[in-house]
LOMARPA-669301 format. One line per 10 residues: their letters; for each residue x, y, z negated of N, C-alpha, C. Coordinates in Angstrom, 2 decimals, padded with zeros to 5 digits, always signed. Layout:
BEGIN
A) X Y Z X Y Z X Y Z | ...
END
This chain:
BEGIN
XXXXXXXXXX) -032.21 +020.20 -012.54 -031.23 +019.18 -012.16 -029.97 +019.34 -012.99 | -029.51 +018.19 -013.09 -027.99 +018.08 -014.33 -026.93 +018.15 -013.11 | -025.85 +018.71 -013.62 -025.20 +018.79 -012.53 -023.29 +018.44 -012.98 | -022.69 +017.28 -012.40 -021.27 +016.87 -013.58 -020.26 +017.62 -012.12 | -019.31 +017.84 -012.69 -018.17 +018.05 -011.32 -017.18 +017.45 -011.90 | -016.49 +016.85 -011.33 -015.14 +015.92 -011.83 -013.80 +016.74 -010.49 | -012.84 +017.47 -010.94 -011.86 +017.60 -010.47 -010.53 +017.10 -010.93 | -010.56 +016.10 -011.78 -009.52 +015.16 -011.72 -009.27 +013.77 -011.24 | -007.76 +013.98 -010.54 -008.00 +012.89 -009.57 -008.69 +013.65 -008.15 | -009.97 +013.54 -007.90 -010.28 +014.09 -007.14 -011.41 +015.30 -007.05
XXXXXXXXXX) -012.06 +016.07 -005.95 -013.09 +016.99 -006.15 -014.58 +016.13 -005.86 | -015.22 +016.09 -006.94 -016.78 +015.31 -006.74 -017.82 +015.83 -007.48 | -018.51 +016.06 -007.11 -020.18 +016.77 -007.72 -020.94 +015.75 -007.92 | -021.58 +015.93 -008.77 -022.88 +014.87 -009.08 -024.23 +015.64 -009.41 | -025.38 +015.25 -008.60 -026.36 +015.68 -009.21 -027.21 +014.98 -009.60 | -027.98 +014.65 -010.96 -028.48 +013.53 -011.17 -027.89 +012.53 -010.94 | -026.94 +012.23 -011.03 -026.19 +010.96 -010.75 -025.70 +010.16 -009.13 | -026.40 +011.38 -008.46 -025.92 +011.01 -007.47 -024.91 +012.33 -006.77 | -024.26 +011.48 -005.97 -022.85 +012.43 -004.90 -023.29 +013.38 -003.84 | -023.37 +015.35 -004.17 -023.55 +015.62 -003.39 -022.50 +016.30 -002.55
XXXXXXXXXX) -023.15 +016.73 -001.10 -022.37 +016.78 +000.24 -021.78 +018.49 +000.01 | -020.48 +018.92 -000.16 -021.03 +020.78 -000.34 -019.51 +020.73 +000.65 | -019.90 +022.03 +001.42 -018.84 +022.34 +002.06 -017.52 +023.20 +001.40 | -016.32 +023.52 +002.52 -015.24 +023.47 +001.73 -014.97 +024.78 +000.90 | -015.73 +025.96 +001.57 -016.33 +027.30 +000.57 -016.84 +026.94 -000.44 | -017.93 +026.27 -000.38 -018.57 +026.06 -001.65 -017.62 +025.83 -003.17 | -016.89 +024.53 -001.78 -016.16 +023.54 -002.91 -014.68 +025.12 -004.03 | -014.29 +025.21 -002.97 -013.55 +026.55 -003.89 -013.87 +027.54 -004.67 | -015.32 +027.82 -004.23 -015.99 +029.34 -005.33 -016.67 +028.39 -006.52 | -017.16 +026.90 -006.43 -017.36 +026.57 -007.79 -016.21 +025.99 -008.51
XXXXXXXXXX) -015.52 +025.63 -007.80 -014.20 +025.07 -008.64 -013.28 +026.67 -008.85 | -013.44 +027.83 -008.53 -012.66 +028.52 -009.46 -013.58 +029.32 -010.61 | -015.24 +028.56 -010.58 -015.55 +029.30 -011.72 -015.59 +027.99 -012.88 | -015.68 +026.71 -012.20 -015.37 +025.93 -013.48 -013.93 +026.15 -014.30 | -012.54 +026.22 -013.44 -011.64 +026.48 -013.71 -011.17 +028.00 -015.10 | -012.21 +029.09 -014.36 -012.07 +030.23 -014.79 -012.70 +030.78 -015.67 | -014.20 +030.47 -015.37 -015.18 +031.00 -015.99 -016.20 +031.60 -015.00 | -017.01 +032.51 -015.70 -017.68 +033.64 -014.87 -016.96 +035.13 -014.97 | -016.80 +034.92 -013.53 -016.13 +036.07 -013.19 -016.53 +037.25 -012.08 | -016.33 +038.70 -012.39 -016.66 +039.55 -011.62 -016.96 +039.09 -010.03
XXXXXXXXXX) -017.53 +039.59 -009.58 -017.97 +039.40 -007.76 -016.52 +039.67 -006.69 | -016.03 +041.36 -007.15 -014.79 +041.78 -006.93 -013.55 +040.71 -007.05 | -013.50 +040.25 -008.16 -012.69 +039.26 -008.51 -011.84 +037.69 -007.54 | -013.76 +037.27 -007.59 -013.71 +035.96 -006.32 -013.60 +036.76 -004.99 | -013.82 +037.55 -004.87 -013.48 +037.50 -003.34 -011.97 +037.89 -003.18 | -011.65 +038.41 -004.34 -010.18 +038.44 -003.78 -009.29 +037.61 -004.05 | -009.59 +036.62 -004.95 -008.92 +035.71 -005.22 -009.55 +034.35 -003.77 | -010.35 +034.10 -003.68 -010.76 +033.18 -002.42 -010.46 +033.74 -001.10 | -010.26 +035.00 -000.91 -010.23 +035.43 +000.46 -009.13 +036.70 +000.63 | -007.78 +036.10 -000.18 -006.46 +036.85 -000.25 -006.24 +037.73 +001.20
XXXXXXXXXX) -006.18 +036.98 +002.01 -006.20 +037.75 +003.59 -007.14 +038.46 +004.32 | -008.32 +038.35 +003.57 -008.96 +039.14 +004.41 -009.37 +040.77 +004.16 | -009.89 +041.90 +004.97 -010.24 +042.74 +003.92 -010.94 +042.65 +003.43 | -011.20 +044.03 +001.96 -012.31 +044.09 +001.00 -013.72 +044.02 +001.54 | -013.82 +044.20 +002.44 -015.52 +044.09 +003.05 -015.52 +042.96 +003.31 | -014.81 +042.49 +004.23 -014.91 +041.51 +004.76 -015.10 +040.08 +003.49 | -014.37 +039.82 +002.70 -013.98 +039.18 +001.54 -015.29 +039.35 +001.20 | -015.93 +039.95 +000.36 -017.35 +040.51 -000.12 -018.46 +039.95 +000.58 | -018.25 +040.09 +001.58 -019.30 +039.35 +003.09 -018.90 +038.00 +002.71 | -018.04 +037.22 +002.84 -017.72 +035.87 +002.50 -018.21 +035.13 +001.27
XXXXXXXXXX) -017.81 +035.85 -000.03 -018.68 +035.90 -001.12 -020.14 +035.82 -001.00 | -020.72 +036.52 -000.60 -022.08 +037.11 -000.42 -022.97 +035.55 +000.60 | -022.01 +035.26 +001.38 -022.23 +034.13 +002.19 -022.26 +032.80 +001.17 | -021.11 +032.79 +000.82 -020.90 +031.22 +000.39 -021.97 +031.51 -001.21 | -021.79 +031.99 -002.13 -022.94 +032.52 -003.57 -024.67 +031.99 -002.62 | -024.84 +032.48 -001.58 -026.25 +032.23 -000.98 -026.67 +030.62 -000.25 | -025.40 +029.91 -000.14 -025.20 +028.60 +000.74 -025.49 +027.61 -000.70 | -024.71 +028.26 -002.01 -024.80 +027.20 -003.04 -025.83 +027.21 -003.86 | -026.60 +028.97 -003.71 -027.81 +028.72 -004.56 -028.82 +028.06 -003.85 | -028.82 +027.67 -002.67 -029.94 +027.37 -001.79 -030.07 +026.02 -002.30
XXXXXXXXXX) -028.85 +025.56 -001.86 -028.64 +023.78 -001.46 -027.93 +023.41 -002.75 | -027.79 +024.07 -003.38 -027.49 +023.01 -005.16 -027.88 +024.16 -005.72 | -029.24 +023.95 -006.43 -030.26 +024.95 -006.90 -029.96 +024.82 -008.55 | -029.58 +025.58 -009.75 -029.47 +025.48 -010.55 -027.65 +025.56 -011.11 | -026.90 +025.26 -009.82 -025.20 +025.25 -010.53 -024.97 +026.34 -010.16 | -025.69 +027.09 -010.32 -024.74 +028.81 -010.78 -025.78 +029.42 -011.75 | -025.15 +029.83 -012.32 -026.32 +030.97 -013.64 -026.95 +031.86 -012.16 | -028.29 +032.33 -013.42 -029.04 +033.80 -012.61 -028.43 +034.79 -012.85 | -027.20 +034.96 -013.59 -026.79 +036.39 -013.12 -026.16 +036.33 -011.61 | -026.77 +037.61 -011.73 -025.98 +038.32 -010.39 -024.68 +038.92 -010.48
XXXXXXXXXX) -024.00 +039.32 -011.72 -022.87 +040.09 -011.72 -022.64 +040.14 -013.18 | -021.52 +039.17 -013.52 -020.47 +038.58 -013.03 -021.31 +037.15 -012.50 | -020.69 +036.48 -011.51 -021.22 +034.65 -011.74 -020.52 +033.82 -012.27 | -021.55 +033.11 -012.64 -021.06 +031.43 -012.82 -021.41 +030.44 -012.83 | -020.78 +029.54 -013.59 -021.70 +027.62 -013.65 -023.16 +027.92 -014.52 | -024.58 +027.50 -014.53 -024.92 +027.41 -015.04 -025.16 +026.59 -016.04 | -025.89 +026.96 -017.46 -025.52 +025.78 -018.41 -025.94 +024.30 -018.19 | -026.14 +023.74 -017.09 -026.54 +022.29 -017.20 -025.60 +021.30 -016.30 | -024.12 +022.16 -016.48 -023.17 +021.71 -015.61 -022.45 +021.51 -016.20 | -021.60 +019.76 -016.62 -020.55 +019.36 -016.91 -019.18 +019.86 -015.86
XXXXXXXXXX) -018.22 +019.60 -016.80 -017.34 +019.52 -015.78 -015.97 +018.86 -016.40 | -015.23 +017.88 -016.11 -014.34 +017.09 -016.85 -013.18 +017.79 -017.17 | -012.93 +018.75 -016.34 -011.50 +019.39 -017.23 -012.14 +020.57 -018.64 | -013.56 +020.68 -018.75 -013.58 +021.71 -019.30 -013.35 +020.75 -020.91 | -014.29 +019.84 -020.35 -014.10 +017.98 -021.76 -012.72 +017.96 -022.08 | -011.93 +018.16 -021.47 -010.76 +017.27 -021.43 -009.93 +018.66 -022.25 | -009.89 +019.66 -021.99 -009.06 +020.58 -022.97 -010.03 +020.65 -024.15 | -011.00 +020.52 -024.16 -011.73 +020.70 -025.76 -011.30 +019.67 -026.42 | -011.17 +017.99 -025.89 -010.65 +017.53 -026.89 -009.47 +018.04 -027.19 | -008.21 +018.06 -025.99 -007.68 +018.48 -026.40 -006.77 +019.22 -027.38
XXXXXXXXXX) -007.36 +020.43 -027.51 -007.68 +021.05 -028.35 -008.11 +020.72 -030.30 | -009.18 +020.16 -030.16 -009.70 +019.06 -031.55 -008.35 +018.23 -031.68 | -007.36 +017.86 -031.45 -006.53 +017.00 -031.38 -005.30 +017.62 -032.09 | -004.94 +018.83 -030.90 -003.71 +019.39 -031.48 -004.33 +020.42 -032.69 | -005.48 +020.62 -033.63 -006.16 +020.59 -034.50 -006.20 +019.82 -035.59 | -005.29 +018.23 -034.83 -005.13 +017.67 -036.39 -006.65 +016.11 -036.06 | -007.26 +016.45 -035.50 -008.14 +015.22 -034.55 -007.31 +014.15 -034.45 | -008.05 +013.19 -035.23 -007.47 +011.77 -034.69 -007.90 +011.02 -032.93 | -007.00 +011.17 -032.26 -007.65 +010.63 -030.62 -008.00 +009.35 -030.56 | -008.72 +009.34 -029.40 -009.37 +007.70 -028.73 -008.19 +007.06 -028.07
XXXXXXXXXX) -007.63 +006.11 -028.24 -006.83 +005.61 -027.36 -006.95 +005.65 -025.86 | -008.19 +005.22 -025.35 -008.78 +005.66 -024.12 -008.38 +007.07 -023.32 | -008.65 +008.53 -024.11 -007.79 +009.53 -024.06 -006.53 +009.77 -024.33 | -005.86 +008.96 -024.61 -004.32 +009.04 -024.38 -003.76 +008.48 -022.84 | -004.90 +007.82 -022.49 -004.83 +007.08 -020.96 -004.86 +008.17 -019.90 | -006.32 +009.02 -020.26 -006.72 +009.88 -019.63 -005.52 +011.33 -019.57 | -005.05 +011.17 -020.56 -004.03 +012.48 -020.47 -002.45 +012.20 -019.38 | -002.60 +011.12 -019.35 -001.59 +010.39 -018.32 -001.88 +010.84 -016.98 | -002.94 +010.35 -016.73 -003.13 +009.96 -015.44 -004.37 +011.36 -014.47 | -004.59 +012.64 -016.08 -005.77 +013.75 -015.48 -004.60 +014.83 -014.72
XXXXXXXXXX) -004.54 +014.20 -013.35 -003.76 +015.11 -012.57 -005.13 +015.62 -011.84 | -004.65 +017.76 -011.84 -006.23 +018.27 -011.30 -006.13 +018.40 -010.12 | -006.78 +018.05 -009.37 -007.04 +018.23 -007.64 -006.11 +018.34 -006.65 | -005.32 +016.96 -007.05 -004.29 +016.48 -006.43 -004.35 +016.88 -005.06 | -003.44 +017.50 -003.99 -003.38 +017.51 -002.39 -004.22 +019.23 -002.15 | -004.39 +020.07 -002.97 -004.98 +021.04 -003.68 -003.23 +022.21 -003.68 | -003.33 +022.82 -002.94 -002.24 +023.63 -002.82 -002.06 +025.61 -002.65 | -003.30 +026.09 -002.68 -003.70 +027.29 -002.71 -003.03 +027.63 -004.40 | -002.35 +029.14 -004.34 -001.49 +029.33 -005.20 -002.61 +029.32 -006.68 | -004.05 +030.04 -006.50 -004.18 +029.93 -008.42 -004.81 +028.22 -008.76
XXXXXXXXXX) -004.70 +027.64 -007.40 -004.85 +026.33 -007.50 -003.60 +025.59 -008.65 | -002.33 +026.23 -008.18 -001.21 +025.30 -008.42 -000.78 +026.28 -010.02 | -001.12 +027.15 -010.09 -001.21 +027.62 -011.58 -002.28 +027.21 -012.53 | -003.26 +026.57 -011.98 -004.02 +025.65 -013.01 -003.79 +024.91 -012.93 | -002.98 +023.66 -012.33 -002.45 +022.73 -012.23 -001.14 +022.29 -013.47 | -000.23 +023.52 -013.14 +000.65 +024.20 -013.90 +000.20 +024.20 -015.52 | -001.37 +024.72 -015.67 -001.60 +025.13 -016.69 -001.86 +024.00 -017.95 | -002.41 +022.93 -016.70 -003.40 +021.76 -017.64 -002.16 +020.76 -017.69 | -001.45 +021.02 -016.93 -000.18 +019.76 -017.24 +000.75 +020.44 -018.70 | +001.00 +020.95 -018.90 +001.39 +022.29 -020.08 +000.48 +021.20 -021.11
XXXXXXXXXX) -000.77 +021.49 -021.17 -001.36 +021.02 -022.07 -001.48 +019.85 -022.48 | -001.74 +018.87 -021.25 -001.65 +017.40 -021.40 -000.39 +016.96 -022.28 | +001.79 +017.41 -021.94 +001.63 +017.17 -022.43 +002.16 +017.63 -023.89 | +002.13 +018.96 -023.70 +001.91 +019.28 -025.42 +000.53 +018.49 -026.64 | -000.43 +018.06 -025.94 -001.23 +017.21 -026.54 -000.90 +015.82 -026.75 | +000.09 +015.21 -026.03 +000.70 +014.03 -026.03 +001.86 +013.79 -026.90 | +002.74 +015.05 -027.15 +003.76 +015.20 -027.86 +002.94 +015.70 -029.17 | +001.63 +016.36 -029.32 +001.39 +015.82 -030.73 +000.48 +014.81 -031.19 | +000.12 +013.93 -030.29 -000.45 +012.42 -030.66 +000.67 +011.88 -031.12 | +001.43 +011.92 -030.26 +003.15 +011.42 -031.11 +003.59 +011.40 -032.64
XXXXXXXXXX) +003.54 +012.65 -032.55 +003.46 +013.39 -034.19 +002.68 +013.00 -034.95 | +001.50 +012.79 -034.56 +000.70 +011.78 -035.53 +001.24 +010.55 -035.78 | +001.40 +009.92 -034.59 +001.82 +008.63 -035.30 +002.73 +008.59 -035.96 | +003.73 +008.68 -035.46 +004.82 +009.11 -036.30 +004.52 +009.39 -037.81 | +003.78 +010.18 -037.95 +003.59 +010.78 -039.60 +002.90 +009.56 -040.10 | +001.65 +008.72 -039.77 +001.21 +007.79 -039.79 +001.83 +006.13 -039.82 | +003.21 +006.39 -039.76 +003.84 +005.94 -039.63 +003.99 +004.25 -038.74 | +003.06 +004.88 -037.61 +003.11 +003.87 -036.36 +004.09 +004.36 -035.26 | +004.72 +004.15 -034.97 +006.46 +004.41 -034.21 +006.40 +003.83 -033.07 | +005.57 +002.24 -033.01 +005.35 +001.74 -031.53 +004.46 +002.56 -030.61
XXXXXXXXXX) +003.51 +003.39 -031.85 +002.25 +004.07 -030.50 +002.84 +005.29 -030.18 | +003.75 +005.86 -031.17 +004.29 +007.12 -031.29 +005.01 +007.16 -029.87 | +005.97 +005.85 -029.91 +006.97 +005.67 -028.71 +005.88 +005.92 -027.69 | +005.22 +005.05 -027.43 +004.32 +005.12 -026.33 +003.59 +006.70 -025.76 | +002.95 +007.21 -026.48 +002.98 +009.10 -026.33 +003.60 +009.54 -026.05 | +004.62 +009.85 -026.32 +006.33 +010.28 -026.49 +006.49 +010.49 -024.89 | +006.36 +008.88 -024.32 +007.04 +008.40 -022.86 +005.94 +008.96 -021.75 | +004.60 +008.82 -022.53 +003.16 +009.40 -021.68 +003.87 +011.26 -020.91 | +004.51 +011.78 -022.19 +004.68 +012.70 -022.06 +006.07 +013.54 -021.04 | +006.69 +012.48 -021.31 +008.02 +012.37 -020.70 +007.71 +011.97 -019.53
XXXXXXXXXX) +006.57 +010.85 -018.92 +006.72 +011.23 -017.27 +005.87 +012.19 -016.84 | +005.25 +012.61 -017.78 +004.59 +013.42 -016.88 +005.77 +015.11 -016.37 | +006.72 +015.19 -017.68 +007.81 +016.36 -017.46 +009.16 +015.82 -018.05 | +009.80 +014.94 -016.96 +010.94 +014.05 -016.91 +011.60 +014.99 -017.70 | +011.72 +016.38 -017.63 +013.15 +016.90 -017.94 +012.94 +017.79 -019.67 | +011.40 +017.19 -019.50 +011.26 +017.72 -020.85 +011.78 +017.10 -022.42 | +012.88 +018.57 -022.85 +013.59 +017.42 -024.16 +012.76 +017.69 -025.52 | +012.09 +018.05 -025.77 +010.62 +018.03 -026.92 +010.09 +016.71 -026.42 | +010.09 +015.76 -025.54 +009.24 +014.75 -025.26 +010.43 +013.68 -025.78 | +011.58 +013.63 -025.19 +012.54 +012.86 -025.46 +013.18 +012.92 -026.95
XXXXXXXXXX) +012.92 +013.71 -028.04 +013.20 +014.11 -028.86 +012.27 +013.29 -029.61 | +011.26 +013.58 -029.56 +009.99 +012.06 -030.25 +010.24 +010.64 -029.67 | +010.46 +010.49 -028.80 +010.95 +009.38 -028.54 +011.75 +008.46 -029.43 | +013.13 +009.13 -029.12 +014.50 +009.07 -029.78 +014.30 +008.82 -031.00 | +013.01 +010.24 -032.08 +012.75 +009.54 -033.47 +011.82 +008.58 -033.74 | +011.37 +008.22 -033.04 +010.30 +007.52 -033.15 +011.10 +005.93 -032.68 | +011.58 +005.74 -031.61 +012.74 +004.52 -031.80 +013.60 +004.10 -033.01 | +014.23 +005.15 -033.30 +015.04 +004.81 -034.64 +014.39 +004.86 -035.84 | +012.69 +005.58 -035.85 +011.94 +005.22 -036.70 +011.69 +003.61 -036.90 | +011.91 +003.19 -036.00 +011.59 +001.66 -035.46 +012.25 +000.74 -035.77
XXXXXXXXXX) +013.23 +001.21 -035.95 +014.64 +000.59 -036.12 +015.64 +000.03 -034.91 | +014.81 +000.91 -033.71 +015.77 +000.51 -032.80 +016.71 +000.96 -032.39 | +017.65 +001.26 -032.93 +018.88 +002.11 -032.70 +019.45 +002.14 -031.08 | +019.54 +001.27 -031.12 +020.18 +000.39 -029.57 +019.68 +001.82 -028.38 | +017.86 +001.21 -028.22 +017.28 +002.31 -027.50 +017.18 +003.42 -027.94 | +017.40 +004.25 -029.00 +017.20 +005.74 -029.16 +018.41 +005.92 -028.09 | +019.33 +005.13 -028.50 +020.87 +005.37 -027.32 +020.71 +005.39 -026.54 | +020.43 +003.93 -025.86 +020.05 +004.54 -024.13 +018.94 +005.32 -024.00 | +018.05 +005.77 -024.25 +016.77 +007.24 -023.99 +017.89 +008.37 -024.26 | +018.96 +008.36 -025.07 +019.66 +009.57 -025.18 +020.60 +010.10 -023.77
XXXXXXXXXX) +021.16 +009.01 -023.18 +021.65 +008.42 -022.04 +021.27 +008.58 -021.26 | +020.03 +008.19 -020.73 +019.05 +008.12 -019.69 +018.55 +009.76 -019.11 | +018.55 +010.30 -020.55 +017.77 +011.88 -020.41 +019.18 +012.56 -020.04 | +020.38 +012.35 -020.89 +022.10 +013.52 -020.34 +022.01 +012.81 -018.83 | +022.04 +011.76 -018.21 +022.49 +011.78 -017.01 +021.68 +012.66 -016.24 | +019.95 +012.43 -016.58 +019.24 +013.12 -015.91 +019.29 +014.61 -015.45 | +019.79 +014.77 -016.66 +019.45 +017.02 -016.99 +021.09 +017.14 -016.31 | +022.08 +015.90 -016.37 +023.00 +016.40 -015.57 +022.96 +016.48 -014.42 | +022.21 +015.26 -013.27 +022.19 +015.30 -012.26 +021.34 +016.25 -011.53 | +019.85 +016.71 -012.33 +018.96 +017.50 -011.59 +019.71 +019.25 -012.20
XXXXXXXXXX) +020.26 +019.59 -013.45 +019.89 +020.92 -013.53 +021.31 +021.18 -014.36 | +022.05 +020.31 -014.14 +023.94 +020.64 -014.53 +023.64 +020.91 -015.53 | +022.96 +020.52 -016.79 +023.03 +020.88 -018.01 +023.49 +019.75 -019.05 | +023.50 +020.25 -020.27 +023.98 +019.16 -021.45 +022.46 +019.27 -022.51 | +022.33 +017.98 -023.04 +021.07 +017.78 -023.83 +021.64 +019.08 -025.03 | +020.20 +019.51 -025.69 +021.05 +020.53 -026.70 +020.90 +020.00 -028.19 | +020.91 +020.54 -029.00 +021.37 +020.04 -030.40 +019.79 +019.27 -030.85 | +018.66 +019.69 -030.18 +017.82 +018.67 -030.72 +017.55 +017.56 -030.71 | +018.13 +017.36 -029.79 +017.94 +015.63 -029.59 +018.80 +014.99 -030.90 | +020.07 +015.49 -031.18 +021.44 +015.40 -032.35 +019.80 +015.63 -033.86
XXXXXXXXXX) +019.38 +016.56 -033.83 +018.32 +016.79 -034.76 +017.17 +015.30 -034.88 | +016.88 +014.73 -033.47 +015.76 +014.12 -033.80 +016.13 +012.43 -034.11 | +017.96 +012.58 -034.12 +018.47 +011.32 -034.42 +018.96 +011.23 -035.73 | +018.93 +012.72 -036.55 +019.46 +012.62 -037.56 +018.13 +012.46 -038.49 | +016.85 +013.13 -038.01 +015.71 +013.18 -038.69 +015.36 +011.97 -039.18 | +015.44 +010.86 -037.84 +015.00 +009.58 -037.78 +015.56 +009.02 -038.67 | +017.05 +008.71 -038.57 +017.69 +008.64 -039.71 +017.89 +008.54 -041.34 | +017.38 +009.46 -041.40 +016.62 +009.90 -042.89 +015.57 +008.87 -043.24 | +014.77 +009.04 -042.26 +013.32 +008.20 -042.35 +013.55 +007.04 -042.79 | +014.30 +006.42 -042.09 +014.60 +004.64 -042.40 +015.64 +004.13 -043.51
XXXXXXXXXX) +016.91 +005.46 -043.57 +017.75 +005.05 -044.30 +017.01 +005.45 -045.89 | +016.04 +006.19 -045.90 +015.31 +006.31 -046.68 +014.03 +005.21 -047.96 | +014.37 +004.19 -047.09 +012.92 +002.79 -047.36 +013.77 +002.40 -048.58 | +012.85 +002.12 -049.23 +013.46 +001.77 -050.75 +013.69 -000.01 -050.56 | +013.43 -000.43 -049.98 +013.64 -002.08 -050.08 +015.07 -002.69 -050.39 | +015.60 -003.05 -051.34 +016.74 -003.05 -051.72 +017.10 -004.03 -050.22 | +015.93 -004.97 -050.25 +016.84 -005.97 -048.96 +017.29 -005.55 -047.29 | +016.70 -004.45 -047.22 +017.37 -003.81 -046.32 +018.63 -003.26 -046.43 | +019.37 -002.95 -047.38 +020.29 -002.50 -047.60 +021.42 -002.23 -046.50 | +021.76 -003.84 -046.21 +022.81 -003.85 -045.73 +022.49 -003.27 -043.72
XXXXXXXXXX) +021.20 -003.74 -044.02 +020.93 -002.95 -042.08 +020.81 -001.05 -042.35 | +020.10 -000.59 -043.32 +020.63 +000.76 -043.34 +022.28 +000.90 -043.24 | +022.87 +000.30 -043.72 +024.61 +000.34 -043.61 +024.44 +000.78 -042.55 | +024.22 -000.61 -041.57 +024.41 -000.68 -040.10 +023.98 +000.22 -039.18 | +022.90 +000.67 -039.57 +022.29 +002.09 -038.83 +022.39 +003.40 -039.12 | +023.47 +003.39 -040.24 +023.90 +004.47 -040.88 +025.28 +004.74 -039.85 | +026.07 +003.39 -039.66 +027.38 +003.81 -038.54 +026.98 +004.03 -037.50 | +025.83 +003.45 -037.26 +025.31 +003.17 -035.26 +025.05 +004.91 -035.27 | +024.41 +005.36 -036.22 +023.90 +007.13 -036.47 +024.95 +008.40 -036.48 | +026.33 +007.86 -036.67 +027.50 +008.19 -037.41 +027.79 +008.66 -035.52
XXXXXX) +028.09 +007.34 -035.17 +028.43 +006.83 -033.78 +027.92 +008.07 -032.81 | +026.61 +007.45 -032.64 +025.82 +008.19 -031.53 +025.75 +009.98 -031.93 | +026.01 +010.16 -033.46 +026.16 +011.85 -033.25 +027.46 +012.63 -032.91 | +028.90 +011.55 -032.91 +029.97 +011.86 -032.56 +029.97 +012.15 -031.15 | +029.25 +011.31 -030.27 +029.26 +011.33 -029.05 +028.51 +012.00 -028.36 | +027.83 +012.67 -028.95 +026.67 +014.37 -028.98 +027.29 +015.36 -027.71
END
């Protein structure tokens, strides 16, 4: 039997294509070996059964390992020590950092996966602590992978999709200024001066109101970078709008 688990968005098993029923043990000892890997026996029980004692924990293990090989025959390997998924088991976050991965590698992405990096929140309503450190972990990644789809475009010199990444990335970590920093160049890559300003605006009120801070010199960096970029275009007939975005640049770094 093929066996997919999808823990983004929500927790769902598939076998053969259809939805199976596993209880809420189950559901935690395979979702921390998709999460983890295969791991020692010792390991899961103390990580699944923090409160209880070492025997006891072990007994629980020993229980739930015998409930999942019975009734979903094939999603754990035959080892006995360490366990894990066996090989005929998808699982969408394991997809989702490999592209990942291929990406911030220099991989050109699917647009489709730039969707998916938005919206792959893992096992939302999911609050057990190494729960919320993989949570922690894959949002990290999403969007450092988003902030360099950015970078691609950008280099590629598409600035509208760039913007668009940029912002993917920025809600997912409002206060993050590496996200707002592509933005900002990627607007005035654009030639929109206007908005690099207010995104500059938008982000100082923010970091003032949540964390009493002042934006720091990169953002001043990713307006001067931009800068370069455009005042850079050889088209003599632009001339006189580089002027113009040369003071608007002048402007907005005085007010830094």
């Amino acid at each position: 039997m093929e066996w997919e688990l999808r823990l983004l968005g929500c927790w769902q098993l598939m076998g053969d294509g259809a939805p199976a029923a596993v209880g809420s043990r189950q559901q935690r000892l395979i979702t921390a070996l998709a999460l983890m890997g295969q791991r020692p026996r010792s390991y899961l029980a103390g990580l699944l059964w923090p409160e209880s004692a070492e025997q006891q924990a072990a007994g629980s293990l020993r229980s739930t390992v015998f409930k999942v090989r019975h009734q979903l025959p094939g999603l754990l390997s035959d080892s006995l020590e360490p366990i894990g998924l066996g090989p005929a088991v998808t699982v969408d976050v394991r997809r989702l950092r490999r592209q990942a991965e291929l990406i911030r590698s220099g991989a050109v992405p699917d647009p489709e996966f730039e969707d998916l990096l938005l919206r792959a929140e893992l096992l939302p309503g999911w609050y057990e602590d190494w729960i919320i450190f993989e949570q922690e972990r894959l949002r990290v990644l999403r969007v450092a992978t988003l902030e360099a789809i950015a970078r691609q475009h950008l280099a590629r010199d598409e600035a509208d999709a760039a913007i668009v990444a940029a912002q993917q990335a920025a809600a997912i970590e409002p206060l993050r200024e590496s996200a707002y920093a592509l933005i900002i160049r990627a607007q005035v890559h654009a030639g929109n001066t206007a908005a690099a300003y207010r995104t500059l605006e938008e982000f100082r009120f923010r970091l003032r109101d949540e964390l009493g801070l002042e934006p720091s010199d990169r953002l001043k960096a990713a307006l001067t970078s931009g800068s370069r970029d455009l005042l850079g275009l050889p088209a003599p007939l632009l001339a006189p709008q580089r002027s113009r975005l040369a003071a608007a640049h002048r402007q907005l770094i005085k007010e830094l």
